[in-house]
C-alpha positions in Angstrom: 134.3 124.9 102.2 132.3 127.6 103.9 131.6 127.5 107.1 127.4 126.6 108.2 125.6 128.7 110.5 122.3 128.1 112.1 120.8 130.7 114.2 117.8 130.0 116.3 115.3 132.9 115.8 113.4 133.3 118.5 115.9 133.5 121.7 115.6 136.5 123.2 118.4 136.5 125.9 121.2 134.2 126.3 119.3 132.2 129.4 116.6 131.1 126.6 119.2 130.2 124.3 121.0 127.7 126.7 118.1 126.0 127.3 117.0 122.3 125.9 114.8 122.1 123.3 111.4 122.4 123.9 108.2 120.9 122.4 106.1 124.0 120.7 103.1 124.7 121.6 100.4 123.7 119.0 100.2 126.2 116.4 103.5 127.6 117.3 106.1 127.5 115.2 110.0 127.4 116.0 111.8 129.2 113.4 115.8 129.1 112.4 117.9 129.9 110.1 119.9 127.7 108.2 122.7 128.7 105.8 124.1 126.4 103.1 127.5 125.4 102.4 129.5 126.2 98.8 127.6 123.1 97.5 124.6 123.9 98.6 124.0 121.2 101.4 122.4 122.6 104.6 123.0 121.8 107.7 119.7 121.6 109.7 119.9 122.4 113.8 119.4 119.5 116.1 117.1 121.2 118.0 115.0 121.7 114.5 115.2 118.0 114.2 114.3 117.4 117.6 111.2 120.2 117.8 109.8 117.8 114.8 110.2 114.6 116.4 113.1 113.4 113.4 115.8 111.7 114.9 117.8 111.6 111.4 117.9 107.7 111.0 115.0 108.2 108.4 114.9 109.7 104.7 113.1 113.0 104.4 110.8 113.5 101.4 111.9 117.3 99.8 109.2 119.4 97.7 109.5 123.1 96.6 105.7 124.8 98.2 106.2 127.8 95.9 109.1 130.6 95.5 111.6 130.2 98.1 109.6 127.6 100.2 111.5 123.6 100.7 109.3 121.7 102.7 111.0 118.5 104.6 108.8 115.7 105.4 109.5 112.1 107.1 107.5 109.3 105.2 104.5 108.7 107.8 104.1 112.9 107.3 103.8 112.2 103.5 101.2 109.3 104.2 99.2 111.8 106.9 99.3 114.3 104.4 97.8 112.3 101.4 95.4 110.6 104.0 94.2 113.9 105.4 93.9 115.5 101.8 91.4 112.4 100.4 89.6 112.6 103.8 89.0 116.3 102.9 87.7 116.0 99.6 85.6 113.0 100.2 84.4 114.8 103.2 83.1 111.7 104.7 80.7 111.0 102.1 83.2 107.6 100.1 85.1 104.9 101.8 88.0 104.3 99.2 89.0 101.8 100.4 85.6 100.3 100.4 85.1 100.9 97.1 88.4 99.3 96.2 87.6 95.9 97.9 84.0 96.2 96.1 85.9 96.9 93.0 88.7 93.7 93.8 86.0 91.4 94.3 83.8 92.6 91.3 87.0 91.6 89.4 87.8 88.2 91.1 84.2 87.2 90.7 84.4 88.0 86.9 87.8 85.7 86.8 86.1 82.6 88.3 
């Protein structure tokens, strides 16, 4: 099996590199690279894990965002996503789930 390597990117001495992981800045973004093993598996740094508040007990979602982009995501990000994405093209003008309770009780009123 070949052997994984992770390199963090953006240590630029060796004091840096020793230290804990830190919380990024918002909008900053804490780059490494990962290499995969002969069967493809990578191995994905702790402090990666740590920097995106996943502590590994949890399934990650896994979607290809174009050529030679994986994006990992926890399933409250997938939820936020999806959230944020309807909230952006309603842009504040429908309540969905409004209308689905409007809808649910149109329905149940037509059953009775």
């Amino acid at each position: 099996m070949a052997a994984l390597k992770a390199e963090r990117s953006t240590a630029p001495n060796d004091a840096k590199a020793a230290a804990p992981p830190r919380e990024p800045e918002r909008g900053q973004v804490i780059s490494y690279q990962v290499v995969m093993d002969a069967r493809r598996r990578p191995t994905l740094p702790a402090d990666l894990l740590s920097s995106a508040h996943i502590d590994g007990s949890e399934p990650l979602f896994a979607h290809a965002l174009g050529e030679g982009r994986i994006v990992l995501e926890t399933r409250d990000a997938v939820k936020q996503r999806i959230r944020d994405s309807l909230r952006a093209k309603t842009k504040g003008k429908r309540n969905l789930s409004e209308e689905l309770l409007v809808e649910r009780q149109a329905e149940a009123a037509l059953e009775s």
